[in-house]
Backbone bond lengths (Angstrom), bond angles and torsions (degrees), N, CA, C in turn:
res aa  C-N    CA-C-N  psi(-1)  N-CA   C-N-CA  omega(-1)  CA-C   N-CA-C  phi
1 X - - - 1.445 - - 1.526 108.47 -
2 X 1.479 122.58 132.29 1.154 127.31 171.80 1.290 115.06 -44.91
3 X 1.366 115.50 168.66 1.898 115.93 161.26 1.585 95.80 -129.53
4 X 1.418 88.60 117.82 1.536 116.98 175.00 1.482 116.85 -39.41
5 X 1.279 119.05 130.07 1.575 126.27 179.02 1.540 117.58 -68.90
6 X 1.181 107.72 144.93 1.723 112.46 -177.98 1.111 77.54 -83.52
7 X 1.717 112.82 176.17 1.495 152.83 129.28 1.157 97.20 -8.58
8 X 1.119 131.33 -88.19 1.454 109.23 -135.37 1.810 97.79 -107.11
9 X 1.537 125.06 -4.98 1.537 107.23 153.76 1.686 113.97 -54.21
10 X 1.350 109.30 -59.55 1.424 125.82 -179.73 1.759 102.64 -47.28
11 X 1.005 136.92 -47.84 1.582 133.18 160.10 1.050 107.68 -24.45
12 X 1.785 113.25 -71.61 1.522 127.63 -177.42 1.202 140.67 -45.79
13 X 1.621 95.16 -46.61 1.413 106.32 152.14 1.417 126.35 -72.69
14 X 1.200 150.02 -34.18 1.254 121.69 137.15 1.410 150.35 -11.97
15 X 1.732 87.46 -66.21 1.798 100.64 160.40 1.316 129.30 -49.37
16 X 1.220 109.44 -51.70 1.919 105.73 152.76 1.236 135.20 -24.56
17 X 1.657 90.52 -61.81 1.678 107.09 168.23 1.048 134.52 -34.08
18 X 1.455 100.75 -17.99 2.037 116.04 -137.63 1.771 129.69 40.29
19 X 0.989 84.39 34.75 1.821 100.31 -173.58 1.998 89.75 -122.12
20 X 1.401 102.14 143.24 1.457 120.29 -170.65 1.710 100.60 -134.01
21 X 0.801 94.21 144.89 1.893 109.04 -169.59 1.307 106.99 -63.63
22 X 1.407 128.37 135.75 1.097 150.53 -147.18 1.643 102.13 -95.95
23 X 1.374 100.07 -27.51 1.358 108.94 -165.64 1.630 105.99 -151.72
24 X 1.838 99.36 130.49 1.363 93.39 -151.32 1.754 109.12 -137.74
25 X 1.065 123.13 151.18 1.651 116.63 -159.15 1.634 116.36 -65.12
26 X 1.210 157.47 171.93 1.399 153.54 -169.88 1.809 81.37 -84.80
27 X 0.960 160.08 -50.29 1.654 127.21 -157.30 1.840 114.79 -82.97
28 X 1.646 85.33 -12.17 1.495 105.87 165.11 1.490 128.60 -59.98
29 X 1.217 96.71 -70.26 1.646 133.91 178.23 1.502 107.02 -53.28
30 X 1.620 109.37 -42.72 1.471 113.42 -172.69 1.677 104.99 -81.21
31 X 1.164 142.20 -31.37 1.693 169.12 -145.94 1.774 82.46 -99.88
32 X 1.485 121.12 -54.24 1.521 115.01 -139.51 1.809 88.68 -75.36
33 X 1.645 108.59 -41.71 1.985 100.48 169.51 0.926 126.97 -92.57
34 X 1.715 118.42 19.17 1.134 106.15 163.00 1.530 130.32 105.99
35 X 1.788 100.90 3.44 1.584 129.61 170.94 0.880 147.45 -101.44
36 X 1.240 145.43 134.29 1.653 118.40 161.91 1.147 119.91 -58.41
37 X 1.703 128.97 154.90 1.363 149.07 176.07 1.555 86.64 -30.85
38 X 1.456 115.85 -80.54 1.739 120.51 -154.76 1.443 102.96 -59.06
39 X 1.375 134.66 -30.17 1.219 142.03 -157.11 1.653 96.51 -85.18
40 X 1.217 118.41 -45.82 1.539 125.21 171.42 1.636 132.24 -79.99
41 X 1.163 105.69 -16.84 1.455 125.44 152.08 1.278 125.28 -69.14
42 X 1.273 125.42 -38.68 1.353 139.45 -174.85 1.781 103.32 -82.34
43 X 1.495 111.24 -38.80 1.563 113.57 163.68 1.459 125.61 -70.73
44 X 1.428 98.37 -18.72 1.753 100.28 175.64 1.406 107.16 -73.91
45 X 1.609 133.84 -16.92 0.870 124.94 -138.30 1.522 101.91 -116.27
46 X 1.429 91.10 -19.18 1.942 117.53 -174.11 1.832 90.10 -99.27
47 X 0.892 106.08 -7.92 2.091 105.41 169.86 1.419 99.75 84.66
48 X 1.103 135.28 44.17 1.294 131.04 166.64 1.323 115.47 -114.58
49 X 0.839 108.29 -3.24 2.177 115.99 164.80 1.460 113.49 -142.15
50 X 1.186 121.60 149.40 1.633 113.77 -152.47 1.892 73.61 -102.56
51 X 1.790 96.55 146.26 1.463 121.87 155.52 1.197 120.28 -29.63
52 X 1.902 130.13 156.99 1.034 99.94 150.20 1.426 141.02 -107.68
53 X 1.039 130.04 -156.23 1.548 120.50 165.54 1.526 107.82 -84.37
54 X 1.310 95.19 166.57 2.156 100.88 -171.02 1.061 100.42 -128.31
55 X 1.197 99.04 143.48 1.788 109.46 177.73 1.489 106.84 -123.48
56 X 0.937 127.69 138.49 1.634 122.02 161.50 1.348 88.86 162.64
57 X 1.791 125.21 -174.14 1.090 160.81 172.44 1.484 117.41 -58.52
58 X 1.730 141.85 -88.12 0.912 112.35 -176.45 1.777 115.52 -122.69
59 X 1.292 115.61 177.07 1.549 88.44 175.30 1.966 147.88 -48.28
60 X 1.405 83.66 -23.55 1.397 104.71 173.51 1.360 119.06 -84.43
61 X 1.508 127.08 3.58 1.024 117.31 -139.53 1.702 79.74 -120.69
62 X 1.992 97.52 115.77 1.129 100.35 -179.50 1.503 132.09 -103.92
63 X 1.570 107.20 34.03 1.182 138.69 166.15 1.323 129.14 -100.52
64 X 1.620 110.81 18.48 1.130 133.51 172.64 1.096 125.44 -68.16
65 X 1.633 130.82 129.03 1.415 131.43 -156.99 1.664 101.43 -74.43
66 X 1.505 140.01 138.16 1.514 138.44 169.03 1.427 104.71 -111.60
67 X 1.422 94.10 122.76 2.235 97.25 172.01 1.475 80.87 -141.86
68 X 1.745 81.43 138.09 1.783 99.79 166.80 2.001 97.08 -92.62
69 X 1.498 87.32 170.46 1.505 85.42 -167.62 1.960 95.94 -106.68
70 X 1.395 101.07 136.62 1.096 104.93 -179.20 1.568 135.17 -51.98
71 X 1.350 108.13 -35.83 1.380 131.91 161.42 1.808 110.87 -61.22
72 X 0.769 130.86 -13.12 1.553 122.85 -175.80 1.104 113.09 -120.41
73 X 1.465 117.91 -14.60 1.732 127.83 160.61 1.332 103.48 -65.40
74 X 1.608 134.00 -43.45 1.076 147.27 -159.29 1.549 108.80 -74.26
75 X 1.566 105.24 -42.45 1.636 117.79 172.25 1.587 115.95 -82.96
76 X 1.717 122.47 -6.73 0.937 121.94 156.68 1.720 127.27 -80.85
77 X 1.256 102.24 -49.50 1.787 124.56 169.66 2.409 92.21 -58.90
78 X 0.905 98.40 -38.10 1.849 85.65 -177.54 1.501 108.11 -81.39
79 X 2.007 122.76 -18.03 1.512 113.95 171.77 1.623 100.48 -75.25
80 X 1.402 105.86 -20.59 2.088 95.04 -167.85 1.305 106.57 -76.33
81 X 1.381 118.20 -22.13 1.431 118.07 -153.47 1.552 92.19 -95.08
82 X 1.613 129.16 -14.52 1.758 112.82 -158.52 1.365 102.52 99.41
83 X 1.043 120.54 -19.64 1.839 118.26 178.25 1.257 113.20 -64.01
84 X 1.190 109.27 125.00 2.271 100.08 -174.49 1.900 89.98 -119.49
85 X 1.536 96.34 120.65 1.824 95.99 156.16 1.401 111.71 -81.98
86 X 1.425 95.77 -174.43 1.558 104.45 157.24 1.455 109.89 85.48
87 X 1.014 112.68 -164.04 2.248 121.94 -179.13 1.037 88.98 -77.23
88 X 1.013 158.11 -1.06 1.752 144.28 -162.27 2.018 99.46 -121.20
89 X 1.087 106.70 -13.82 1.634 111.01 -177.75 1.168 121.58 -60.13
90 X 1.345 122.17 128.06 1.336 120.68 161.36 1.771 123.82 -72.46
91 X 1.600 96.28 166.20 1.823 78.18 -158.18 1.627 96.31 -81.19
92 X 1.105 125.74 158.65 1.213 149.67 -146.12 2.130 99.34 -112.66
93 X 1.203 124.27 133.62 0.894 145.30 -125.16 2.111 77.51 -62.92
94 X 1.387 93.33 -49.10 1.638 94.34 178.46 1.892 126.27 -22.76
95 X 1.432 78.93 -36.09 1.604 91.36 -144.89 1.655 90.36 -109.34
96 X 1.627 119.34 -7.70 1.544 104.21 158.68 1.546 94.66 -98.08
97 X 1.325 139.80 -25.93 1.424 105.23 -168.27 2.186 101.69 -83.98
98 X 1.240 143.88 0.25 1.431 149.71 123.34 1.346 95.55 -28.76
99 X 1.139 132.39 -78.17 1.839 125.14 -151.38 1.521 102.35 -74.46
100 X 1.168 134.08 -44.14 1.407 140.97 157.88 1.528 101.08 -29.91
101 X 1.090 115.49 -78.00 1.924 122.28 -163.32 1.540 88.65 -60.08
102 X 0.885 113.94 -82.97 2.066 112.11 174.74 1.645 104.07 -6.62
103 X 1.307 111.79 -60.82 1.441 98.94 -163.51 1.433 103.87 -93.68
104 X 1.560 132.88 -19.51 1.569 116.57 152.38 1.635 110.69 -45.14
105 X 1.671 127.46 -49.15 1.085 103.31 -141.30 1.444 110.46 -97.63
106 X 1.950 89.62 20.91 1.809 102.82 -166.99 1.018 137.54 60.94
């Protein structure tokens, strides 16, 4: 029988992978846009970074694990910057320099 990976082997092994955790701790989450913990807490709270999800046992239970999700920091950091996802997006530098070569190559 295997012996189960800590935290931060299981990190590692990921990183190998080239795959990065989906879901990531508040000194993480706050570091990944560019904040301090208090500085990014205080914006979650003013709606400028989405909550995170909870993990633990029961509702009361305030020993519940918090990871923001990496993907929704990313769609928050792209509303601050002018970046629009979604049906409403403009095309993204990719997809004008494609229409550019298209119409060089006629």
């Amino acid at each position: 029988m295997a012996t189960p990976l800590t935290k931060t082997t299981a990190r590692e092994q990921l990183v190998r992978l080239g795959l990065r955790p989906r879901g990531i701790p508040l000194d993480l989450a706050a570091a990944y846009v560019g904040l301090s913990p208090q500085l990014f807490l205080a914006e979650i709270e003013r709606g400028v970074y989405p909550r995170p999800s909870r993990h633990g046992q029961a509702e009361h239970d305030r020993h519940k694990r918090c990871v923001w999700d990496v993907a929704a920091l990313d769609r928050a950091m792209d509303r601050l910057s002018g970046l629009q996802t979604g049906a409403t997006a403009s095309p993204g530098l990719n997809d004008v320099q494609a229409d550019m070569m298209a119409a060089i190559d006629g």
